[in-house]
ZAMARGU-4260 file (C-alpha; in steps of 0.2 Angstrom, whole numbers, plus 5000, padded with zeros to 4 digits):
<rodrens>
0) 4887/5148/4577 | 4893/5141/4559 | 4907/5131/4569 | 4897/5128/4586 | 4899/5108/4582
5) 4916/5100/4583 | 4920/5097/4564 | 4905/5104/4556 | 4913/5106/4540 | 4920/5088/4538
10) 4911/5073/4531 | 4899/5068/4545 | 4905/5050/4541 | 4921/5055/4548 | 4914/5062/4564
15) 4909/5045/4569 | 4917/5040/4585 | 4923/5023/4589 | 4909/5015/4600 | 4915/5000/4612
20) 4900/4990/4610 | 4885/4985/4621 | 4883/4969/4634 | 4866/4962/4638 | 4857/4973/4652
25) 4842/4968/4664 | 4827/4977/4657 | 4821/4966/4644 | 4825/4980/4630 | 4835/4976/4615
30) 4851/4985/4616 | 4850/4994/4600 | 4834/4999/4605 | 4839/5006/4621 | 4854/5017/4616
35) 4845/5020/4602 | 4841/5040/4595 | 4822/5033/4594 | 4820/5026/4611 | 4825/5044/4618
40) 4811/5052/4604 | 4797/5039/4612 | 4802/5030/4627 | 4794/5016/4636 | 4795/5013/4656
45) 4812/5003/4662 | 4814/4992/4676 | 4828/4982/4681 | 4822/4966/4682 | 4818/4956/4700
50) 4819/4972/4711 | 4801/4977/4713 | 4797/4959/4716 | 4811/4957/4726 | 4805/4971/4738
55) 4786/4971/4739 | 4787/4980/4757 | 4797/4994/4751 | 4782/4997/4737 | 4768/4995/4749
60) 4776/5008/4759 | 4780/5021/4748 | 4759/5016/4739 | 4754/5023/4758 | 4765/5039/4758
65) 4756/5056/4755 | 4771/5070/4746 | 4788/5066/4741 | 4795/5072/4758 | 4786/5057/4766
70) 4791/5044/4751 | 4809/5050/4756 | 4809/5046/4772 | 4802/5029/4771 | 4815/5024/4757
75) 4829/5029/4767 | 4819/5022/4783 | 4821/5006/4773 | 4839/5006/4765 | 4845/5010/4782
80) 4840/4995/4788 | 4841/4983/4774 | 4859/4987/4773 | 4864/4993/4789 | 4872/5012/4783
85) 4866/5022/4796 | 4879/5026/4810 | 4868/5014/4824 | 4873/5000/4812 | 4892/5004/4809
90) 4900/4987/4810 | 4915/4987/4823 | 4931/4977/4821 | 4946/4973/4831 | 4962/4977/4825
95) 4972/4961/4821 | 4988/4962/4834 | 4983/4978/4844 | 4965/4972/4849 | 4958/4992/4846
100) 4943/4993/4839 | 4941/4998/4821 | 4927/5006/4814 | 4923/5000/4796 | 4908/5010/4786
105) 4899/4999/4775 | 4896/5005/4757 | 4882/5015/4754 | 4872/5025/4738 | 4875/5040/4748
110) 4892/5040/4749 | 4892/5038/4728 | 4882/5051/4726 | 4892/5062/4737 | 4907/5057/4728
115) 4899/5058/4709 | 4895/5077/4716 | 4913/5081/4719 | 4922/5074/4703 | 4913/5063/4692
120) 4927/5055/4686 | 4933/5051/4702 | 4931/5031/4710 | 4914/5036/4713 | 4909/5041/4696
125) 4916/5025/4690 | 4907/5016/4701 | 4891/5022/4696 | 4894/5022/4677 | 4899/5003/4680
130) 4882/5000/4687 | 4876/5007/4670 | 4887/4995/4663 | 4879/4981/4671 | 4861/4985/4673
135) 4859/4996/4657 | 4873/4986/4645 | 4878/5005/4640 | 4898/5006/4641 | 4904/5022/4647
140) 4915/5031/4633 | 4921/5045/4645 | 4932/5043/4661 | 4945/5055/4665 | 4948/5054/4646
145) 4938/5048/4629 | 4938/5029/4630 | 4940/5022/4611 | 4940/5004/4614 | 4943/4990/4628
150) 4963/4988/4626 | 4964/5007/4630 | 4974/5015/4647 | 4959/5025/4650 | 4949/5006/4647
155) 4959/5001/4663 | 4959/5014/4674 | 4941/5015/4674 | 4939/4997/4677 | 4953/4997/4691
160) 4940/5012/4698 | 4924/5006/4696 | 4929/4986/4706 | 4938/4995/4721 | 4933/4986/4734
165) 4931/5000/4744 | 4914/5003/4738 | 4911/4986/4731 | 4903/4978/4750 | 4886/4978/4755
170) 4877/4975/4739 | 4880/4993/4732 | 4872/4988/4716 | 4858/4981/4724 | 4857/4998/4733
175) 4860/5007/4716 | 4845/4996/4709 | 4833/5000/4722 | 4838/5018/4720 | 4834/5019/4703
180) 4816/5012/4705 | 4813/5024/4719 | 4815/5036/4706 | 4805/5028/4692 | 4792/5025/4703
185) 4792/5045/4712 | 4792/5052/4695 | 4778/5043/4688 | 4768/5046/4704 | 4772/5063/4712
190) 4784/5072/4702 | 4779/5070/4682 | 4765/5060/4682 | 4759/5058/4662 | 4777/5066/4657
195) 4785/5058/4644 | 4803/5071/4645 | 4809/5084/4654 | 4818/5099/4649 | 4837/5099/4658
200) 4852/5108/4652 | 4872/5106/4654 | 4885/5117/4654 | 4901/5113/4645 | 4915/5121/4638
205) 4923/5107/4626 | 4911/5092/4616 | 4926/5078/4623 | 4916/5070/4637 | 4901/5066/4624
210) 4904/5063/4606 | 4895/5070/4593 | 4888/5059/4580 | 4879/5070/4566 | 4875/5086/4563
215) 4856/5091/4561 | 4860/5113/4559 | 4872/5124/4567 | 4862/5121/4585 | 4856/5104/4584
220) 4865/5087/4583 | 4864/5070/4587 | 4875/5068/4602 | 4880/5050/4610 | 4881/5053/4630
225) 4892/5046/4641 | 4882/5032/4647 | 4879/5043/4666 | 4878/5061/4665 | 4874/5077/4675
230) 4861/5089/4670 | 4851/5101/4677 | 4833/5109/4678 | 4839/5128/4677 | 4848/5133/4663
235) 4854/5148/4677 | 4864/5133/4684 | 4869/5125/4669 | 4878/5142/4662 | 4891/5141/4677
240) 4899/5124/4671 | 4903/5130/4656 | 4900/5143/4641 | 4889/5132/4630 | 4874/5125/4638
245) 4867/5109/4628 | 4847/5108/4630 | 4839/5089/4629 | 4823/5082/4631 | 4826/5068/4641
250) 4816/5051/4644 | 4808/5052/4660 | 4812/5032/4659 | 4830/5037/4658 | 4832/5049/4675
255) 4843/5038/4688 | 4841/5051/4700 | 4835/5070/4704 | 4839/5084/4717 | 4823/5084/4728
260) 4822/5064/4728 | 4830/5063/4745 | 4827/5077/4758 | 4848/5075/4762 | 4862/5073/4748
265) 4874/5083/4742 | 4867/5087/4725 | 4853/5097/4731 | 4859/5115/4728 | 4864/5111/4710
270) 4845/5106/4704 | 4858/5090/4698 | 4848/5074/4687 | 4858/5060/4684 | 4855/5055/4666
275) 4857/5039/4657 | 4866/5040/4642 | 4864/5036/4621 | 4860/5045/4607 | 4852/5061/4609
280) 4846/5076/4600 | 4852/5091/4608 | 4853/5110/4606 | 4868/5121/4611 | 4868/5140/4613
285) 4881/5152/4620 | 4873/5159/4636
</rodrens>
């Protein structure tokens, strides 16, 4: 345990990492606030801004639903035919010389989140984090490897990912944005109404993807996530991603998306939460 934290020997000064920097975000909190280790301590509620205005109907629905099952059902009811994903609303196109007919899927949050479940540092994980980016104004500082600045290879490849335009049709961050206040508004409602934090875990077997910024003890530190990551509910699951399972109290006002928030997804058998990231206090055991 005396060496559990990368570096806990050296001066903590010297464990700082390099951080990218911040952009402006669409909440109407501060950036250093935001990312900030106090936030995380006491949160405050986070909407992005415009999209309950922008969608009174989808609010008025889910105000008449009576469980989470049936809030489910009427956001998706509603996605599918704001933006056409189901497969009655495929769009079909001719083939340009042939005259065959070509199917083309229009890009869809479930098709992320599928993604995100199989590697999160694929396309689809870069995607999502780019979301982050612009909504949130976090940057990510992992992507297939540690992102130290802007000018970096890893930089590029994780911007050539997150603007392919197979994903980037059919307003996917709109989509991403009404997702996102879904969740707000099932958690507050139906699933941890009064809750402030929720207990989640994460497996991991090397501290790369998220960097450590101080050293509390020899089980607590102030960690700086990667501005989206995965955690789950049942430290059970957490222990088979890796021999060192990092606990966190995280902000309600800071879950993207949880496990039983849609009836269908891909996530469901992993208890997964999407998280999103800044500085954090968190504990590590060995399981």
């Amino acid at each position: 345990m005396e060496r559990l934290w990368p570096g806990a020997t050296e001066d903590i000064g010297k464990r700082r990492h390099n951080v990218i920097g911040y952009s402006s975000n669409l909440l109407g909190v501060p950036m250093e606030l935001l990312v900030h280790r106090d936030f995380n301590d006491y949160p405050m509620p986070l909407h992005i801004s415009g999209v309950r205005e922008m969608n009174p109907n989808l609010f008025e629905m889910l105000a008449r639903s009576s469980d989470l099952p049936d809030a489910g059902e009427a956001f998706t009811c509603y996605m599918m035919a704001m933006f056409g994903i189901d497969r009655e609303q495929r769009e079909d196109a001719a083939g340009q010389g042939t005259g065959a007919i070509r199917r083309r899927y229009r890009s869809s949050f479930l098709r992320l989140i599928k993604g995100w479940g199989y590697d999160s540092n694929g396309p689809e994980g870069a995607v999502l984090k780019g979301w982050v980016e612009s909504r949130f104004g976090i940057f990510p500082t992992f992507h297939k490897e540690i992102i130290q600045r802007i000018s970096s290879g890893a930089w590029t490849t994780y911007v050539e990912e997150k603007m392919s335009s197979r994903f980037h049709s059919n307003s996917i961050y709109t989509q991403l944005d009404l997702l996102f206040e879904f969740c707000q508004w099932a958690l507050e409602r139906l699933v941890a109404p009064g809750r402030t934090h929720l207990t989640l875990y994460r497996g991991i077997n090397a501290f790369d993807e998220h960097q450590v910024v101080e050293r509390i003890d020899k089980r607590t530190a102030l960690m700086r996530l990667n501005n989206l990551s995965s955690f789950t509910f049942d430290r059970d699951i957490a222990e088979c991603f890796g021999d060192t399972i990092l606990t966190v109290q995280v902000p309600v006002s800071k879950v993207a998306f949880f496990n039983t928030l849609l009836s269908t997804h891909p996530l469901k058998g992993e208890g997964e939460y999407l998280v999103i990231g800044g500085e954090y206090r968190v504990t590590a055991s060995y399981f």
